[in-house]
N, C-alpha and C positions, 0 to 999 in steps of 0.2 A: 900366284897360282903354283901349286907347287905339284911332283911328278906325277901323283894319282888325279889332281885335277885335271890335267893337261892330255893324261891318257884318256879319261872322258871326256875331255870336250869335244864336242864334234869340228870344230875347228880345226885338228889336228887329225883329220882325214881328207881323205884324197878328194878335192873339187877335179870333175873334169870338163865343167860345159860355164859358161857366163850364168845360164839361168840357176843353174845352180847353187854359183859364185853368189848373184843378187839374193836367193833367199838365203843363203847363210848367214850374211851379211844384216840382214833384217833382222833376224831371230838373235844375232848374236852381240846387236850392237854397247849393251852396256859391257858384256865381257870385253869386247875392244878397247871400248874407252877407259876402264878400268885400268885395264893391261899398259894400255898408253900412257896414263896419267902413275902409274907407280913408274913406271919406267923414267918420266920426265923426273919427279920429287926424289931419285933416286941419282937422278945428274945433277941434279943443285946443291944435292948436299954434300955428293964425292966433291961439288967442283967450289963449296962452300959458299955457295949463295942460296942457301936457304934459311927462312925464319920459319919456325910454328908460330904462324896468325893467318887469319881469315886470307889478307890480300895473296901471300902467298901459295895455299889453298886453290886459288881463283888462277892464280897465273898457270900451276903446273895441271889442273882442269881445263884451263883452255888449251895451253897447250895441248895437249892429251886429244883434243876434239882437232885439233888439226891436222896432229898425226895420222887421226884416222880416217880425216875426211883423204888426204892425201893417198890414203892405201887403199881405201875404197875406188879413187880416182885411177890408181894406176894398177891395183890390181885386178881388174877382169881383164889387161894384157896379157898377165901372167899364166892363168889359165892353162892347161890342169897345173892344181899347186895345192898345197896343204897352206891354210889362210893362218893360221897359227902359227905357222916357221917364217912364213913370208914377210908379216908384221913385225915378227922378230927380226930379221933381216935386215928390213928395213930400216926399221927405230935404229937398231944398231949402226946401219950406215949415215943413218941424219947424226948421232950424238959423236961419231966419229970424225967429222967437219972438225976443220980449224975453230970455225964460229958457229956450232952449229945452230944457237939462239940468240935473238936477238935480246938478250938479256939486259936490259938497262936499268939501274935505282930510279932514274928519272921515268921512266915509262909505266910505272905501279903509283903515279899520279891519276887523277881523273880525267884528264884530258890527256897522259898520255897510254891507261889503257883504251883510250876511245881511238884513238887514230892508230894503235896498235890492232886495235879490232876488227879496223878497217882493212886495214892495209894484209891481214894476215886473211879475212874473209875475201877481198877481192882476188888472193890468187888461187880461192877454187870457183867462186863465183863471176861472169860477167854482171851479173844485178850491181855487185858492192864493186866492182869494176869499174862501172860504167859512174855509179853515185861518187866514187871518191872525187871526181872531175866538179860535182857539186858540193860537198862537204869541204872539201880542200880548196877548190877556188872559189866558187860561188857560180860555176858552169852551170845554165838549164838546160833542158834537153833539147831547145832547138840552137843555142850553142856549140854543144857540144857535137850533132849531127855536123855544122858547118866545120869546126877547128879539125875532126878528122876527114872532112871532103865524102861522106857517105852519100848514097842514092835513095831513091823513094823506098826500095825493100825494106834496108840497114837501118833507116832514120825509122821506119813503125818500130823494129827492131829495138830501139835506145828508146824509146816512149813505153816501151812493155819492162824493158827493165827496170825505170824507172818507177814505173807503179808497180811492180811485185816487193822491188824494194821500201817502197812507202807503204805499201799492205804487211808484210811480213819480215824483210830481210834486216829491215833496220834492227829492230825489238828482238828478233833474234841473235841478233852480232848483241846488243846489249847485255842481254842476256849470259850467253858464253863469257864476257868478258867481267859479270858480276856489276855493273854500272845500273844504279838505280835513280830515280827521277830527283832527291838531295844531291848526286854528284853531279845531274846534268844542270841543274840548279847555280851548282857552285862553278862550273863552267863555265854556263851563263855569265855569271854575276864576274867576273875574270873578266871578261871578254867586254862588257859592261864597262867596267871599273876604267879599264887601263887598255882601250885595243890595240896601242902599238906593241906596249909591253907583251899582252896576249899573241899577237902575230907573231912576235921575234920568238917569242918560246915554242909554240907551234912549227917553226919555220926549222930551230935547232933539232926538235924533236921529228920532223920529216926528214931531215938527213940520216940520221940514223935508221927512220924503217926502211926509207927508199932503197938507201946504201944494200940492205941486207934482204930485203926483198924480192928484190931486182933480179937476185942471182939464184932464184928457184928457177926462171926460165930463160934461162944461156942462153935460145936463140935469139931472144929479145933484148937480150942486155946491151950489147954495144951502142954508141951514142953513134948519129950521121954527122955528116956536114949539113950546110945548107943549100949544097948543090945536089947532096943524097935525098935531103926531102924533097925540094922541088922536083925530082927524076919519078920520085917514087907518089907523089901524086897527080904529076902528071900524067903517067902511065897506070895508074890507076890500080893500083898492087900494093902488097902489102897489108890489107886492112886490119888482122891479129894482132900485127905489130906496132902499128899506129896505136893501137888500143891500147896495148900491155906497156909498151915502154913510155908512151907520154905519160899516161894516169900516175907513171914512177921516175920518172926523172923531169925536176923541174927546169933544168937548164934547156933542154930541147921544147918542151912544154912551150917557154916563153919564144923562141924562135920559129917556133913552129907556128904561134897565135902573129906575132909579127908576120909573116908570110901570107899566112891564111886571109888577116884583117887588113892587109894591105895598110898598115902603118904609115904614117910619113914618117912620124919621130920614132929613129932609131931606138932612142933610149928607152923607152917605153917598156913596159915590162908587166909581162901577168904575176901578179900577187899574191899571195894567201889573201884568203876572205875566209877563217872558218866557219862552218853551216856544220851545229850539233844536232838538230832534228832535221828531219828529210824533208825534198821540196814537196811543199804542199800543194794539194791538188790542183787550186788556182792557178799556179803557178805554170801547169799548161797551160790553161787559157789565157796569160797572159802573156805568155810567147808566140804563142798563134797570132793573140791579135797582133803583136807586134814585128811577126815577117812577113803580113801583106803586105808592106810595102816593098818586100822584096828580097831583102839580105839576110833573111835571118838575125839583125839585132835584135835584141829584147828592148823596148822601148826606145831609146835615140843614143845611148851610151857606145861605145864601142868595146868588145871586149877584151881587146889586149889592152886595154885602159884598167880591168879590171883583175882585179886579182883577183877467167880460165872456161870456156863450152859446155859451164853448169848457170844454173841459176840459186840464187841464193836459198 
């Protein structure tokens, strides 16, 4: 965009109310993404990780769509602001970071834009928040209610998310990240072939998003003890952070399912299990039937045997 566009755009006048802010924001949303996505192809290539092909194309695209989800996110705090400078602002303070992307060769694989998709959808979404718990370990949603200590509210709560994410949020994250039903195929067929190999690359490739993930929400980042968790669900507080930080760091994850599941064996340890399509609807009805008796298992297994205030 260059000066005389920029002087037309209504973007680059004065927002002074939210409602405002909201329909600008509607009407204006390809110019956004646009603006975002040169903005990214324009940091790949200063920083020389760009190729002209498709995959690439698709990365600094999705990118682009999360910058904007993010300024949409925090911009009606800003309020009155000119939406044009501010996205400007911003972009420029995210490309100004030490790291500011998670930029990996390995992650422009098929299963590593799929858990990229994830992990970068789940920090504007609780929907893809709540499913990473299932894609990444193999958590249902009446698991997952138990491992964070939730009440009758919270737990309808994790049941909604989990079906707007099998309605919509999955296919959409696919989508943005260019993944069509050949790459979930070959996924598959991965995971098939060789599942320990599959999990250790999965496993390598979670370190890396978690690592970089983790630290768009600074209050949630630091890791507890296990004297911190036990304080903080026994008192019953915290429940943001229980959300945000287990879904991304697996080391507390596993201590936390020890705790929760009342383990004997120490050693024990929640796993990757990866889940490329969403739980199926059954899949309620199969956890229902299986916390009559009481605890929330899913049938007789135990699960530490097993390995953001939008919706998607």
């Amino acid at each position: 965009m260059n000066a005389v566009q920029e002087a037309n755009s209504g973007l680059s006048l004065l927002i002074t109310s939210s409602e405002e802010f909201d329909r600008a924001m509607v009407e204006a949303l390809p110019e956004l993404l646009d603006r975002a996505t040169q903005h990214t192809k324009r940091f790949l290539k200063e920083t020389g990780q760009w190729v002209n092909d498709t995959t690439h194309e698709k990365l600094a695209l999705r990118w682009g769509y999360e910058l904007v989800e993010r300024f949409i996110v925090c911009g009606r705090a800003e309020v009155p602001c000119r939406p044009l400078f501010l996205l400007e602002s911003q972009i420029a303070k995210y490309f100004s970071q030490p790291q500011p992307l998670c930029y990996h060769p390995d992650l422009l694989s098929p299963l590593g834009r799929f858990l990229d998709g994830l992990a970068s959808r789940a920090v504007v979404s609780r929907d893809a928040l709540m499913a990473l718990f299932y894609h990444v370990y193999g958590l249902r949603q009446g698991q997952v209610v138990r491992l964070l200590g939730f009440g009758s509210a919270e737990s309808q709560r994790v049941y909604k998310n989990f079906e707007r994410w099998r309605q919509t949020g999955w296919q959409r994250t696919l989508e943005e990240v260019g993944l069509d039903e050949s790459d979930l195929t070959e996924i598959e067929e991965n995971k098939r072939r060789d599942p320990e190999a599959f999990n250790l690359e999965g496993r390598r490739l979670l370190r890396i998003l978690q690592a970089h993930y983790r630290k768009s929400e600074p209050d949630h980042y630091p890791c507890l003890s296990r004297e911190r968790w036990q304080e903080l669900f026994r008192q019953d507080f915290g429940h943001d952070y229980r959300v945000w930080h287990l879904a991304f760091c697996h080391e507390c994850l596993a201590e936390v399912g020890r705790m929760r599941y009342d383990t004997v064996d120490s050693t024990t340890q929640i796993a990757m299990d990866l889940q490329i399509r969403p739980l199926h609807k059954t899949g309620v009805i199969g956890v229902l039937m299986g916390t009559r008796g009481g605890h929330g298992h899913h049938g007789t297994g135990r699960i530490s045997q097993r390995v953001s205030t939008t919706t998607a």
